[in-house]
Biopython code that builds the backbone (N, CA, C, O; Angstrom):
import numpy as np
from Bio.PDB.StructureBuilder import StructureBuilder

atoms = [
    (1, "UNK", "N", (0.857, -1.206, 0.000)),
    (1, "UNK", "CA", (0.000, 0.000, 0.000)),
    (1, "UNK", "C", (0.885, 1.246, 0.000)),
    (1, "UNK", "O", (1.690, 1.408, 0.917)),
    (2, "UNK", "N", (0.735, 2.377, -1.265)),
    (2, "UNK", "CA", (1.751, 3.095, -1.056)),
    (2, "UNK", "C", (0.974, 4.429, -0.857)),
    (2, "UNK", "O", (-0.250, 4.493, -0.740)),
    (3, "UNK", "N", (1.712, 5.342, -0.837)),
    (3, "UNK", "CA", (0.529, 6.598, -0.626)),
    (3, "UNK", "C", (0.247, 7.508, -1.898)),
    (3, "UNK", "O", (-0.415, 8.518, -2.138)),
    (4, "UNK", "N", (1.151, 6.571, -2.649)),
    (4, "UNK", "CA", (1.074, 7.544, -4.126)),
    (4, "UNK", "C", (0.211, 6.593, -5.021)),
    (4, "UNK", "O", (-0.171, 7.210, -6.016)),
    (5, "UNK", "N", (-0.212, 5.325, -4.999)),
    (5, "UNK", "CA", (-1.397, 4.963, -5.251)),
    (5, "UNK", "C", (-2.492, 4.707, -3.973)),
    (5, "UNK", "O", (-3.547, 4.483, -4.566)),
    (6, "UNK", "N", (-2.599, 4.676, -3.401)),
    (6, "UNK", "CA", (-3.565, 5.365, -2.020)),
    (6, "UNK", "C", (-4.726, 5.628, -2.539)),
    (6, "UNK", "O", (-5.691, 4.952, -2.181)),
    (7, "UNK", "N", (-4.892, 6.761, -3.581)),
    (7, "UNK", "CA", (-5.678, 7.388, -4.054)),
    (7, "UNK", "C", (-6.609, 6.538, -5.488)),
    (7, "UNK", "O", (-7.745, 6.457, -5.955)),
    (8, "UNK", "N", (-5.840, 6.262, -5.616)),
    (8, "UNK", "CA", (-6.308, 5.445, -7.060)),
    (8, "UNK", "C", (-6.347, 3.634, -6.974)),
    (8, "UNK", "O", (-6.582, 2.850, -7.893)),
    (9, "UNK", "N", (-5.982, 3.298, -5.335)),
    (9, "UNK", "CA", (-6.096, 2.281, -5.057)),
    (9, "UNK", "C", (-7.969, 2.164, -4.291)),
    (9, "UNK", "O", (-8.737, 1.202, -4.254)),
    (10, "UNK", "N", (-8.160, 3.836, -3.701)),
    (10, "UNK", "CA", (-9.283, 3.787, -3.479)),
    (10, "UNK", "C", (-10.421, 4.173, -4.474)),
    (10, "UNK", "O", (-11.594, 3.876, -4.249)),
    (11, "UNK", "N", (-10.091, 4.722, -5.376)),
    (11, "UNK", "CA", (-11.330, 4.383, -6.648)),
    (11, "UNK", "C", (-11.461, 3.193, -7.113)),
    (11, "UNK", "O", (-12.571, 2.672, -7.224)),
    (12, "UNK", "N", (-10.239, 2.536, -7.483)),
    (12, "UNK", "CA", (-10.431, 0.903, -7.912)),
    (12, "UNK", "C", (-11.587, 0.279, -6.799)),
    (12, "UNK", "O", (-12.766, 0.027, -7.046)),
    (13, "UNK", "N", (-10.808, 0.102, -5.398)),
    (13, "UNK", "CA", (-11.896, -0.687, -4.692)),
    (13, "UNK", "C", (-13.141, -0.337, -4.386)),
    (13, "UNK", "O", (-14.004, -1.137, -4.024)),
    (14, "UNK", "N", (-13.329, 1.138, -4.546)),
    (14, "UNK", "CA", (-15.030, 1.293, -4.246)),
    (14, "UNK", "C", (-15.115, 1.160, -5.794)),
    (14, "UNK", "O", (-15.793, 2.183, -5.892)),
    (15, "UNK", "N", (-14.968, 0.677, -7.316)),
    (15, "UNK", "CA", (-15.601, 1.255, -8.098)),
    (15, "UNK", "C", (-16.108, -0.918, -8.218)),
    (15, "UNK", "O", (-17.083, -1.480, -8.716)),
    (16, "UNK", "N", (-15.272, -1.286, -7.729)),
    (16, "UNK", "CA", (-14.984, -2.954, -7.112)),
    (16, "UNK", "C", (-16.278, -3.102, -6.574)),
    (16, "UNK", "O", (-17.073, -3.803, -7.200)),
    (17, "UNK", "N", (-16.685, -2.474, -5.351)),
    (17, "UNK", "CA", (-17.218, -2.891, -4.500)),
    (17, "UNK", "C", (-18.584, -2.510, -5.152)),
    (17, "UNK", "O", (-19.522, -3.232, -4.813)),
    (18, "UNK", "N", (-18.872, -1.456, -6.069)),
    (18, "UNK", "CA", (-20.180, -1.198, -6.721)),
    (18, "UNK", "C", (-20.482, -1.874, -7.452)),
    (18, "UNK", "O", (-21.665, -2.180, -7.310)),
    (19, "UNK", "N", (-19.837, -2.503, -8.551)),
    (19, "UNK", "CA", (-19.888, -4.492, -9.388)),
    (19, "UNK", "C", (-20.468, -5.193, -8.448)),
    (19, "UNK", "O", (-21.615, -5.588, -8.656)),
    (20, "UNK", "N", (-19.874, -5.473, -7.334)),
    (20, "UNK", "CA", (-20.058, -6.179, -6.490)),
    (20, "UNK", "C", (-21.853, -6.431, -5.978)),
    (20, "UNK", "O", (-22.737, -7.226, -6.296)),
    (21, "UNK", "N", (-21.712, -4.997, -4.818)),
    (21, "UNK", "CA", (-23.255, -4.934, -4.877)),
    (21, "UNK", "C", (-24.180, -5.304, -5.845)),
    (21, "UNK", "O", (-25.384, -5.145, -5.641)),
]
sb = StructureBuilder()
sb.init_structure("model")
sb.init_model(0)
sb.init_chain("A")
sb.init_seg("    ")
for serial, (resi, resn, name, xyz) in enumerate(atoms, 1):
    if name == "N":
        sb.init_residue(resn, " ", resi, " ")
    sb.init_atom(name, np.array(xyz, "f"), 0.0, 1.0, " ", f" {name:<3s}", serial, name[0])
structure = sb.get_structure()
């Protein structure tokens, strides 16, 4: 986990977690 994808690690997983739902 770095802090320079941080940011774009958290659009991936919420855009993840909305597929999901």
């Amino acid at each position: 986990m770095r802090m320079e994808t941080s940011f774009e690690s958290n659009a991936l997983e919420r855009r993840y977690m909305y597929i999901n739902m």
